[in-house]
N, C-alpha and C positions, 0 to 999 in steps of 0.2 A: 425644084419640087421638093426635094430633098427637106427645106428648111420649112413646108407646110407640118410637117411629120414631129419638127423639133420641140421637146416638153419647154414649155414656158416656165419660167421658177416664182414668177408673179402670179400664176395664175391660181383662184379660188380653189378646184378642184384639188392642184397638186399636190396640196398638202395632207388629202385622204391617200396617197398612192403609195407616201411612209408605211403608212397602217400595213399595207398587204405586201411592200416590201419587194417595189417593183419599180422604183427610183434608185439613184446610182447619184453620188458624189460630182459627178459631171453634170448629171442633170441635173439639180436642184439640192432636193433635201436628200437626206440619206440614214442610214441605220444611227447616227450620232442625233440625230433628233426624230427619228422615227417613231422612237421609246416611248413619247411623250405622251401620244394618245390612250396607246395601251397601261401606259402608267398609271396616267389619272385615273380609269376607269377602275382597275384592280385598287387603287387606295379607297376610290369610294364602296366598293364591294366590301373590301375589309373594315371600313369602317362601320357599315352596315351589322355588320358580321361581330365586330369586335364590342359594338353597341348592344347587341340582343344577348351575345353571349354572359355581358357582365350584368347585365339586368335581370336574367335567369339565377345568374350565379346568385349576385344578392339577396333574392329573393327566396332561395333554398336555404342560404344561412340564415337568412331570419326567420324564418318556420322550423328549420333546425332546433337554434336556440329555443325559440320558445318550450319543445318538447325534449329538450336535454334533458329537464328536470327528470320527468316522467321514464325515462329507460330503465333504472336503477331500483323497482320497487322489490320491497322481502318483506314477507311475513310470516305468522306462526302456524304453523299445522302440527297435526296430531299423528307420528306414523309411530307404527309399533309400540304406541303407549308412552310414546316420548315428546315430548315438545320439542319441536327444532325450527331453526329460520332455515327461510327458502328464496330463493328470487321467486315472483310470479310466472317465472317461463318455466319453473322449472316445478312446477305445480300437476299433480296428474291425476285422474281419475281413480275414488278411490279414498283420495288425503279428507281429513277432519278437520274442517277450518272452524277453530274460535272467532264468534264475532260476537264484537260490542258496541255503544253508542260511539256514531260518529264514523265506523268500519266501511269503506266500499268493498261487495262483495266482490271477489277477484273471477268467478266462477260460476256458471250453474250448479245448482245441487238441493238437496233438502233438507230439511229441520230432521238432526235428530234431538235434539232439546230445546226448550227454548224457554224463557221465565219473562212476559210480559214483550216477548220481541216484535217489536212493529218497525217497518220498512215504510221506507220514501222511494216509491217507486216510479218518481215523476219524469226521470231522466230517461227513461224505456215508455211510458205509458202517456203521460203527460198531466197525468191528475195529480192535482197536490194534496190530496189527504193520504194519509199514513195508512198502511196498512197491514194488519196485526197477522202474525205470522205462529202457527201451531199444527198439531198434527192433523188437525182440520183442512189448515190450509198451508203444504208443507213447502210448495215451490219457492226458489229464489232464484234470482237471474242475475248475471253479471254487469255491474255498472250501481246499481241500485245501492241506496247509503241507509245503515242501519239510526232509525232515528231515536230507537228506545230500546231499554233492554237487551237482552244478551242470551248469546248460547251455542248451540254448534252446528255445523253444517255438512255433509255429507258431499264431496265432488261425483257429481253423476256427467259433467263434460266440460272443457277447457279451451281455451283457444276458438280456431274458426268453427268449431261445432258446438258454441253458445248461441245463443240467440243474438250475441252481439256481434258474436261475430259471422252471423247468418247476413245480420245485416250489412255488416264488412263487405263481405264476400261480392252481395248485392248492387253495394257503390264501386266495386272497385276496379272495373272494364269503364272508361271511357268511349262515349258514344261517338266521338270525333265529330258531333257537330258542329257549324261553322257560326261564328259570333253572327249576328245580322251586318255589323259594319263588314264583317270579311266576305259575306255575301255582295253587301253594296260595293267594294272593293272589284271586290272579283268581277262585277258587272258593268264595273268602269272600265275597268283595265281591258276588258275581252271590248268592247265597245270602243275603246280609242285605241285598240290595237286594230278593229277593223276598218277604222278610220285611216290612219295612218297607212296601213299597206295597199287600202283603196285611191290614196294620195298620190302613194307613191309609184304603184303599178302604173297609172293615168300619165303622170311627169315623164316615168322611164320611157314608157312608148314614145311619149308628144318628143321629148330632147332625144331619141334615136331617131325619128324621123326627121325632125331638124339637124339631126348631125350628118346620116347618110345620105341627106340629100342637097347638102353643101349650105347651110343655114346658119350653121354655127362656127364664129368667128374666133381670134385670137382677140386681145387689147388692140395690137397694133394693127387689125382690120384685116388678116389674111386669113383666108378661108382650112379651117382645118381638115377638111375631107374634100378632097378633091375623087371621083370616079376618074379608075382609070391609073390616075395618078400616085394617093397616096398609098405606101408602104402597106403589105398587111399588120406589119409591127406596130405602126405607129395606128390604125384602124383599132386596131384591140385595145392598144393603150388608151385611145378615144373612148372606146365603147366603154374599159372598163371607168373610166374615170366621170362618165356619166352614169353608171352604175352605183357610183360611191355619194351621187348626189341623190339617190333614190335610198341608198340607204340611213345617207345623214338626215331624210326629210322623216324616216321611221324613227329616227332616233331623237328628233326634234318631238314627233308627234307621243311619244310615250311619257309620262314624269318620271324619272327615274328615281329622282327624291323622295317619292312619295313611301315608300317602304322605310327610309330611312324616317321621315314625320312621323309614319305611324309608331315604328319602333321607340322614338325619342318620348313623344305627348307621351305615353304610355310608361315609359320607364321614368321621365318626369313628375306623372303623377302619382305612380306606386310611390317614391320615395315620399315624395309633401304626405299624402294620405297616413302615413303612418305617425306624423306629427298629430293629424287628426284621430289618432285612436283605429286607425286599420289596417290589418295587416294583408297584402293584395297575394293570395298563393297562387294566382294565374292568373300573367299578364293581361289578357283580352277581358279578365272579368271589370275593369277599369272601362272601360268603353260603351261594355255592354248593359252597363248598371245605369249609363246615360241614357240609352232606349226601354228602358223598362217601364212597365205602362202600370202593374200591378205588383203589388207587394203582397204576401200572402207572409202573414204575421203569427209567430206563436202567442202566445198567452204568459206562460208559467215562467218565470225568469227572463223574458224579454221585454216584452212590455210590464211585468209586472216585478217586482223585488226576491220572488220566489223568496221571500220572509215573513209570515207568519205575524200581523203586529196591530196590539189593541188601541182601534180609533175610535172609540165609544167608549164611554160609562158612566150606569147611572147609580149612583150612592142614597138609596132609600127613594126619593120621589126627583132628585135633582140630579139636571144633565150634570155630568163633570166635564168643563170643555176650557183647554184641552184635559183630555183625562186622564195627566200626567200630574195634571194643580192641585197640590196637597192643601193647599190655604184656603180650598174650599171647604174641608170638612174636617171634624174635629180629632186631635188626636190619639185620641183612644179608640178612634173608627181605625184611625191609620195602623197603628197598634195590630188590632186583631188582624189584620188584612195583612201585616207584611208576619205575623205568625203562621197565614193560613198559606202563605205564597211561598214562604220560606221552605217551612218544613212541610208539607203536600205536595211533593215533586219528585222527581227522580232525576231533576237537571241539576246543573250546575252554575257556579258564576263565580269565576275565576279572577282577582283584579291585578295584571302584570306588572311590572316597575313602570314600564311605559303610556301605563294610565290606559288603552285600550282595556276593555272589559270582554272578556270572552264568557260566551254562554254555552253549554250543552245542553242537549235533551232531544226530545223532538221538538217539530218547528211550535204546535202550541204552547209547549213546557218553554221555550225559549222568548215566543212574544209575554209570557206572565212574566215571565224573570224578568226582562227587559223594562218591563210595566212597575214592576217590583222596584227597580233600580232607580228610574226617573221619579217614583214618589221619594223616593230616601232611604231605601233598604240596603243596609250592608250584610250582605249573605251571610258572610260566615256569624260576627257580631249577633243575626236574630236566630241563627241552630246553635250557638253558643248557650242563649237565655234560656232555652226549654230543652226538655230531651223528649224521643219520640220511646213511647211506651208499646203502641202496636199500627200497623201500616194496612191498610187496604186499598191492595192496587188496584188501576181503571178496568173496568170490566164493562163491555161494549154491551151486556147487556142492560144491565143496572146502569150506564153512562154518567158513572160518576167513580171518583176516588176519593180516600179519608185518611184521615192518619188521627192518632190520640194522642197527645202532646201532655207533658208535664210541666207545668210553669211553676210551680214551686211545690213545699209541701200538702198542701192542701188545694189547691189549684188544678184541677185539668179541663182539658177542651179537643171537641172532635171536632176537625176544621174538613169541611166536604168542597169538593169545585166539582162541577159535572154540566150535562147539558142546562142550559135554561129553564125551562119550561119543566123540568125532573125536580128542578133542586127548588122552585118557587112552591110548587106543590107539595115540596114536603114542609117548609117553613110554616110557623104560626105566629111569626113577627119579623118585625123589621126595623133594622137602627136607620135613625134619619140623619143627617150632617152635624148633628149637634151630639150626636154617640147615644142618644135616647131610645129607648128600644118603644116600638109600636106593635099593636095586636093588627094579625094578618085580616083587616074582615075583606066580604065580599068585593067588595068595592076597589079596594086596593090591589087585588088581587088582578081584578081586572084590568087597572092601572099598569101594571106590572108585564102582565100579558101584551098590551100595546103596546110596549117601550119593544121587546121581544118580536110583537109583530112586523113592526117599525124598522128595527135593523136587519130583520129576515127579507125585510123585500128588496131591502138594498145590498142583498148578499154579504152579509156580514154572518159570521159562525158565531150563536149567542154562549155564554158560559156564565154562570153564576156561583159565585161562593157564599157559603155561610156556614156556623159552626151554632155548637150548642155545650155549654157545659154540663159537666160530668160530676156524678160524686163518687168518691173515692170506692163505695162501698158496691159502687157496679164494675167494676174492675175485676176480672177473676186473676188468681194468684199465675205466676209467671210462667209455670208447668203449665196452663189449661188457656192458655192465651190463644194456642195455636188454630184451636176452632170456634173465637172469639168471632162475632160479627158488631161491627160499630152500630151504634144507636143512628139510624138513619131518617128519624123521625122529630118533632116537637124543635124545630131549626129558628134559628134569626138568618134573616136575610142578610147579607153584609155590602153586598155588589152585584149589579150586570155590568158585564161586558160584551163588546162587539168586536171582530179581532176579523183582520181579511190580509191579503197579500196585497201591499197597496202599487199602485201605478210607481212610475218612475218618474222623477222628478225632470220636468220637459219633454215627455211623450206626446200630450196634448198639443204644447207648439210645434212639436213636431210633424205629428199626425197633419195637424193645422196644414203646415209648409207643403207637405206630401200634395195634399188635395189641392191647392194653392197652386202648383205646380204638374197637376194632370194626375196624379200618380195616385191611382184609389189603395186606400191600406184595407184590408181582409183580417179576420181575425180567423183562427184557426186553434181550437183546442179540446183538449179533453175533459174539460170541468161542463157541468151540465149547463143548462143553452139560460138559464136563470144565473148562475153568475158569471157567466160570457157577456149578458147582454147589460150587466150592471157595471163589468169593466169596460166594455166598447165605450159606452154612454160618457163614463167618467174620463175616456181619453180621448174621446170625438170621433171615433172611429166609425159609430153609430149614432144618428141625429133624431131619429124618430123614436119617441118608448113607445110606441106600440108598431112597433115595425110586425108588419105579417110575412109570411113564411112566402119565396123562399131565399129573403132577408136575412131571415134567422134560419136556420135548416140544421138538422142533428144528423150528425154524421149519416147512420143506419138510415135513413131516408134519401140521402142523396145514392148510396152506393146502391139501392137498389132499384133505380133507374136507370135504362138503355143510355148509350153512349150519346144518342141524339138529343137525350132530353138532360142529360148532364150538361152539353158543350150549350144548352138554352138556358138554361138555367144558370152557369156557373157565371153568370155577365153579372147577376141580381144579386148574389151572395157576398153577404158582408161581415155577418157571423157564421161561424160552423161550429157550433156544439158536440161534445158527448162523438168526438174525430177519434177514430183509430187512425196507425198512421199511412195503411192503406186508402184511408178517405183520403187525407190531405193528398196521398200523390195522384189519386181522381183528381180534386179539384185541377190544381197546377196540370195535369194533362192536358181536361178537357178546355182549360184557359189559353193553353196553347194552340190548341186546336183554333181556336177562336182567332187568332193572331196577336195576343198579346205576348209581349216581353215578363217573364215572370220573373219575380227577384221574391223567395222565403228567406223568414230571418228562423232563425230556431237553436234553442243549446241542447234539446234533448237525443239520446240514441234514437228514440221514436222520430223524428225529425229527420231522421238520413237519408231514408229515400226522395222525401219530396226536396231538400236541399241540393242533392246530387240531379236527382231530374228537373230543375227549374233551371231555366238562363244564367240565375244568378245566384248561388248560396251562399246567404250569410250567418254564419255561427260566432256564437257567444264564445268569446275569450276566455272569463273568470268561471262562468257556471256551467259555460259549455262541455260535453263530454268530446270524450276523443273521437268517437266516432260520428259526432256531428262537423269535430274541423276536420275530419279526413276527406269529408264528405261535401266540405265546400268552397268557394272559390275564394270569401272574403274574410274575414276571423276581425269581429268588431272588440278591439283588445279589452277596451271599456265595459262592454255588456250593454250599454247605450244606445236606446232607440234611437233618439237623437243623432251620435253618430251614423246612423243608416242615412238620415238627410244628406251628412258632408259627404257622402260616398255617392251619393243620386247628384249633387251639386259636381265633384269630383270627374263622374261618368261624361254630364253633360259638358263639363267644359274639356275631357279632351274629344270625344265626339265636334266640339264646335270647333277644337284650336286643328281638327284633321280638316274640317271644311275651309276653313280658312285658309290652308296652304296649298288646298284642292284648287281655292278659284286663284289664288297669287300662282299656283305653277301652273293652271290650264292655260290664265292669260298669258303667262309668258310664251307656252308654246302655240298655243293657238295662231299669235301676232308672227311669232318666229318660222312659221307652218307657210301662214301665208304671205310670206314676205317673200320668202324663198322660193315658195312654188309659184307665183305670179311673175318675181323675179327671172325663173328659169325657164317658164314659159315662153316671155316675150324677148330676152336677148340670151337664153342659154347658159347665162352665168348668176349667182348667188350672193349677194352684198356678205352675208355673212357667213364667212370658211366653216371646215372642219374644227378648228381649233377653237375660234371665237364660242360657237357653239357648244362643244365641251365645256369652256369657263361659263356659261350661260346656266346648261343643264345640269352640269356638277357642281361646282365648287357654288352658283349660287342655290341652285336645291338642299346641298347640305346646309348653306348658313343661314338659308329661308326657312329650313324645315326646326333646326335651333331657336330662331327668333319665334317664329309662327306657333310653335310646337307647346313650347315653354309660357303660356301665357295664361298667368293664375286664375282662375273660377270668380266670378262677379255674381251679385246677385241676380242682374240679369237675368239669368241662365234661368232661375229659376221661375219665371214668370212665363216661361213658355209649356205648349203642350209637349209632353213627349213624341220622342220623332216616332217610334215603336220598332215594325217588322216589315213595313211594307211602305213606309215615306222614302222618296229617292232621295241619293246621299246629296246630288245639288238640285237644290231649293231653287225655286223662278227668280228668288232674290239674288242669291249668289247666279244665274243668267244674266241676270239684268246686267248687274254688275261688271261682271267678266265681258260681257257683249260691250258695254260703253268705253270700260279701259281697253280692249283689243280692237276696237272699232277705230278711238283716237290715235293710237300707235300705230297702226295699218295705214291708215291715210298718210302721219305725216310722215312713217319711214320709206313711204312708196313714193311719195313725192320729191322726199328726198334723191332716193334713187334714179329717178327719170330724169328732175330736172335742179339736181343738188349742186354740177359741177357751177352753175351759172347763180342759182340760190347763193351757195355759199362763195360765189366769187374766185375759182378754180381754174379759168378757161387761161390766164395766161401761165399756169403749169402745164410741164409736160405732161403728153397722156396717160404713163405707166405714174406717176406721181399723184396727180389729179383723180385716178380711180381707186387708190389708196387711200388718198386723204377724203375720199365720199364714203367709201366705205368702211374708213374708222369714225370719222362721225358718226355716220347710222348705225355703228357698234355703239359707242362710247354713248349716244342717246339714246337707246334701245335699253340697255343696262341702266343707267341713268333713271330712266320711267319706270324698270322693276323695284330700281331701291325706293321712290316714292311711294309705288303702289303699293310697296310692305306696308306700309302705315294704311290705306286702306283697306286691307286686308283684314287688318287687326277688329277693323268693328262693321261684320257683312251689312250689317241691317240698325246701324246708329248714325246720326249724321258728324257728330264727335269723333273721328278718327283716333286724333290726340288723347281722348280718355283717359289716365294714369298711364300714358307713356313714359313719363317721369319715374315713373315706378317700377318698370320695367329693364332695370339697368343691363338686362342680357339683352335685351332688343335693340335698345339704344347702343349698346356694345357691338353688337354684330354689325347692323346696319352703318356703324362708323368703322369699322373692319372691312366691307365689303363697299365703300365708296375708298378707303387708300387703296385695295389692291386694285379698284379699278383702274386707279390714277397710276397705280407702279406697273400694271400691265400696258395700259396706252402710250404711257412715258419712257417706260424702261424696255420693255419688253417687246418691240418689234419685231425683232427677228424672229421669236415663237409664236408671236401670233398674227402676223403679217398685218402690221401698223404701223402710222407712223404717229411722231408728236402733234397736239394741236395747241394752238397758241391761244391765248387765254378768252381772247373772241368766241374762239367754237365753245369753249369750256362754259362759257357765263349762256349761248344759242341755247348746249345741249342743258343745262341746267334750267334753263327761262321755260323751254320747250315739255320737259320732264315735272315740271312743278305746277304746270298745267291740269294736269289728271287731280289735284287737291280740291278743286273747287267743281272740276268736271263731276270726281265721286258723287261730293253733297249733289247736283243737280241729277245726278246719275237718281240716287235715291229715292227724288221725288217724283219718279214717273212711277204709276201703280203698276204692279203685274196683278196675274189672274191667281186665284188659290188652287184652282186646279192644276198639280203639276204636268210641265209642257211634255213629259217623258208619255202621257195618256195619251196624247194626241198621236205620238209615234208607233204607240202600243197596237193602231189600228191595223196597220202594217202586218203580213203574215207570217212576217220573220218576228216581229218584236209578239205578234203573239203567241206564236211558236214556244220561243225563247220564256212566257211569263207562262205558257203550258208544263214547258219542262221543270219551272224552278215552282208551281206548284205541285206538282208530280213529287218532284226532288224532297219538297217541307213535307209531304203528306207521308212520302216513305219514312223520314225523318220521325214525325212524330208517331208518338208511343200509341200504340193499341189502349 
């Protein structure tokens, strides 16, 4: 009786019993190959581990670098009457900052002087006109760039008690919500874990009742539980080693790969995306940029150039187009025009060794210059020819400036620029392209007002110049100048112009792809809801001109609607005008609410909240401020709307390259699941061991999740609807799919196993030989059918598997890594993995059999499924409603009041 009790060393089980270290040298395996299981596991752990760690790493020195520049700033302050340099940290409440054109202020504080000082306050507010700064109006804010003039400023707070850094403060607690894919993650994982242990619970019971009631047999046919008879030692040994098939069938039933896929796709695609112009500052923002359903878009340096620049003009009665072409009108037109552009400004233009052209001023003083440049004007060359006798700067009343200029001895001229419609009114003539000067009549005048009307509708800021000469003898002597006022009347017309922030070159294809691809783009800004709706229009963001409200909707009208009638409304909204930046993070709230995936792009401080609270934040690299990239997840280095696409294409394909390795590692264990538990049901033992199984779950998860992981973005991608927040992570596609190749592989490794010894021609080997070589076949082809179905895997929903596999030299590289090892484990490797050789017959079976599933996929593909996903039908259930109760619960807490 004695010899019922004896461990077999052949047998499937024994080789779990290493694990727990309750085999002995005499018996079988022992502590010198014990290692082996625990081994593998802790190298895949660490690889895990070693993989996220260096993708973190990475990922902090490149947002590092980027902001190296920026640690190191000094500037001048006023203490004690002294000028001195300072670092900016080291700046206190109190100090007298100098600032001049071009200055960001470092600080809150206020004007105590200031001579013509106007502020761009677009990077705090969002509006791109300048705004003139005096004791009227004495506030200044930190971040904001001085775009004209000069003077000083009073520190009234510093640091986190500026407005910027109010807003700081604001972004800077992470709300620890969960990506939506880590959601869907999470609801698989809890899902095939209850699968799994419901598997395995069923097994333990059914193989304890077949063992304690003398059921379950040895290879050589003698019953291992004899009542009565055997050992309690060798009972325990029994019990536990049916234990260890319950727990290899949980361990079958979980992917343990699958963290490693996510980890890889993800740290594969931060590194490409950054050839794309993006910099990823958190990893899951890569993923979750794929489920994004709405883009909530700034205006002012995103979609737009945030530069100031003249696309109109009309020269006496005639368009100039473009209005750069000097060859259209004469040069003595040209003449006074770069006299009046020259010396009427308080910009600059600077020409380096390097042939860039650098301008100052504000941003309209910068589009003249610019305008100035492209006719033929050499700055300095035309302040050289004349001297400036007296200046009259722009005054917001009067909306105009002048200067009095000396062109020779007897020569002068008062050259005016101002609003439009100011400066035609004061005109009593006008030079036509041929430099001939015309009397102003009625008629013309009218003429003139249309041109005026004409670019006001299409949001262009009109400006017109014209001068008038002077005689000497109106001139008061140099002492009496000071309360001189220019001759503002009896004018020649010289030009209109039309000057706007123009789009960015590929917004429109963009926007285009966006929509193209589900993903509705939003505009969101603070310029009034009139030229909101003339840049939508021109980047296609907006397709109707007379879109009615609440289409178009001005900031102050949305926010002051209930919560209910914002989350109704915010589905319809395509412009938001006249946005403070408390609207925009209403909108993106109430959009949440709704269940969209939100992604805002934006470079301003005003920008930080709704960046920090949307799904996805993307800030501007070049014009972005620091506290819009503090504040977000993606930093489009370029400033490129366009870029935002590659990062939505980027998102989608590792989002698809995780489904992919979702249905290549379900099928495998699914097929592995039930081979084993059908297997252990009807004779107690498992074709495939412990160990077989490890090289299955690990080493091919790892090289699957490499392969699978790693597979570049297609346009494809883009022709589908976003998945969002609430599509389940596998698709009735990927069912299909996975059911037909787990269905094929179940059949023939079960039949293998029942009737393989005589299939494959086995019966005249011994027993203990014979159930070896069945059950390395149905290893060696089980593996075999994963390395094929990597290749469909690659395309869930194309009949083309092969696709740019050529092009894929990592796939092709694993995939011939992962068919030698399999040949060195079958061939070489017996003794750890309880194998033996197959001779080149089974090799060419297992191959013939395995290459099967290529033509199976293609027909697989052609059965239709339902669009309704099958996970609804299970939702009816009170557990899965339960479950979709709690994880609305769970989103509702989640979102923001």
């Amino acid at each position: 009786m004695g010899s019922l009790a004896r461990p077999n060393p052949y047998h499937p089980y024994d080789c779990c019993s290493s694990v727990v270290g309750l085999r002995h040298k005499d018996g079988g395996e022992g502590i010198d190959q014990g290692w082996y299981d625990g081994g593998s596991i802790f190298f895949a752990v660490f690889i895990v581990i070693v993989v996220t760690a260096f993708s973190d790493y990475r990922q902090s020195l490149q947002f590092q670098n980027l902001n190296e520049e920026k640690r190191n700033i000094h500037l001048e302050v006023i203490r004690g009457g002294r000028r001195i340099k300072v670092s900016i940290f080291d700046l206190v409440v109190g100090d007298v900052v100098p600032l001049k054109i071009g200055d960001l202020v470092p600080a809150d504080g206020i004007v105590i002087t200031a001579h013509s000082l106007a502020m761009d306050e677009s990077s705090m507010t969002g509006e791109s006109k300048v705004v003139h700064k005096d004791q009227k109006a004495p506030f200044l804010m930190a971040g904001c760039k001085v775009a004209d003039g000069y003077g000083n400023m009073l520190v009234t707070a510093v640091g986190m008690n500026t407005e910027w850094g109010i807003l700081m403060a604001s972004i800077s607690e992470d709300n620890g919500e969960e990506t939506p894919l880590q959601v869907r993650l999470n609801g698989l994982a809890t899902f095939i874990g209850i699968v799994g242990l419901t598997v395995a619970g069923i097994v333990l019971v059914v193989l304890f009742v077949r063992y304690f009631t003398g059921n379950t047999k040895d290879p050589d046919g003698t019953v291992q539980f004899v009542k009565g008879q055997t050992s309690t030692k060798a009972a325990v040994n029994g019990a536990i080693k049916l234990f260890t098939v319950a727990v290899t069938i949980v361990v079958v039933a979980v992917p343990e790969g699958l963290p490693l896929a996510v980890t890889l796709t993800l740290a594969y695609s931060m590194r490409k995306m950054m050839t794309d112009k993006a910099l990823v500052r958190r990893l899951s923002a890569c993923e979750t940029m794929g489920s994004a359903t709405t883009i909530c878009s700034d205006k002012t340096g995103t979609l737009t150039l945030n530069e100031m620049t003249i696309v109109e003009a009309y020269i006496g009665k005639k368009k100039i187009d473009p209005p750069d072409n000097a060859e259209l009108f004469s040069a003595s037109v040209l003449s006074r025009l770069i006299d009046g552009i020259s010396q009427n400004t308080r910009g600059s233009v600077f020409h380096p060794k390097d042939g860039v052209i650098e301008l100052s001023g504000s941003p309209t003083e910068k589009a003249i210059l610019s305008w100035g440049v492209k006719l033929g004007m050499n700055f300095d060359d035309a302040r050289s020819k004349s001297s400036i006798i007296h200046v009259f700067p722009f005054n917001s009343e009067k909306k105009r400036a002048g200067v009095a200029i000396q062109l020779s001895d007897s020569e002068v001229h008062v050259h005016w620029k101002g609003a439009a419609e100011v400066m035609v009114a004061s005109c009593i003539s006008w030079l036509d392209t041929d430099g001939k000067q015309q009397p102003m009549a009625p008629d013309k005048i009218n003429e003139f007002y249309k041109c005026i009307e004409d670019m006001a509708a299409v949001s262009l800021r009109c400006m017109a110049f014209a001068y008038r000469p002077l005689d000497l003898k109106e001139i008061p002597n140099e002492e009496h100048r000071g309360d001189w006022s220019l001759p503002e009347d009896h004018l020649i017309l010289l030009a209109i112009v039309g000057m706007k922030d123009p789009c960015r070159s590929g917004v429109r294809e963009a926007v285009a792809l966006c929509t193209r691809a589900g993903v509705k783009v939003r505009m969101v800004t603070g310029d009034n809801l009139r030229t909101a709706k003339a840049i939508a229009l021109e980047c296609g963001i907006l397709k109707d001109v007379d879109a009615p409200e609440p289409i178009l909707i001005e900031g102050k009208t949305f926010r002051t609607k209930s919560n209910a009638e914002q989350d109704e409304i915010s589905e319809k909204i395509t412009v938001m005008g006249r946005s403070s930046p408390n609207d925009k993070l209403l909108l993106v709230q109430a959009l949440r609410r709704r269940g969209h995936v939100v992604a805002v792009t934006g470079d301003g401080t005003n920008d930080a909240p709704a960046l920090h609270e949307a799904d996805i934040g993307l800030a501007m690299g070049i014009q972005g401020t620091e506290v819009a990239k503090e504040s977000s997840d993606i930093i489009i280095l370029d400033d490129d709307f366009a870029s935002v696409v590659k990062v939505v294409r980027w998102g989608r394909s590792v989002y698809a390259n995780i489904q992919k390795f979702i249905q290549f590692q379900l099928t495998v264990n699914v097929a592995a699941l039930v081979i084993n538990v059908v297997a252990a049901f009807s004779s107690g033992e498992v074709p495939l061991n412990t160990v077989q199984l490890l090289w299955v779950n690990l080493i091919m998860d790892t090289l699957g999740a490499l392969a699978l992981a790693t597979e570049p973005p297609t346009d494809h991608l883009m022709d589908r609807t976003p998945v969002g927040r609430r599509e389940p992570l596998i698709t009735n596609i990927m069912w299909r799919n996975l059911m037909v190749q787990a269905f094929y592989q179940i059949t023939v490794l079960l039949v293998l196993n029942f009737a393989g010894k005589s299939i494959l021609h086995l019966r005249h080997e011994t027993r203990e030989h014979a159930d070896k070589a069945k059950n390395t076949f149905i290893f060696n082809t089980f593996v075999l059918c994963q390395i094929f179905n990597e290749f469909n895997a690659r395309k869930v929903d194309e009949l083309n598997v092969f696709s740019g596999v050529l092009k894929n030299h990592l796939f092709i590289g694993i995939v011939g890594l992962t068919t030698i090892l399999q040949v060195m484990i079958v061939e070489f490797l017996g003794q750890f993995t309880k194998t033996v050789r197959l001779n080149w017959k089974l090799w060419l079976v297992s191959i013939a059999i395995a290459i099967i599933s290529w033509p199976l996929a293609v027909l697989g593909k052609l059965i239709p499924v339902p669009s309704t996903p099958f996970a609804e039908y299970f939702r009816r259930c009170s557990f899965w409603r339960k479950k979709q109760d709690d994880g609305a619960a769970q989103e509702s807490s989640n979102a923001p009041s």
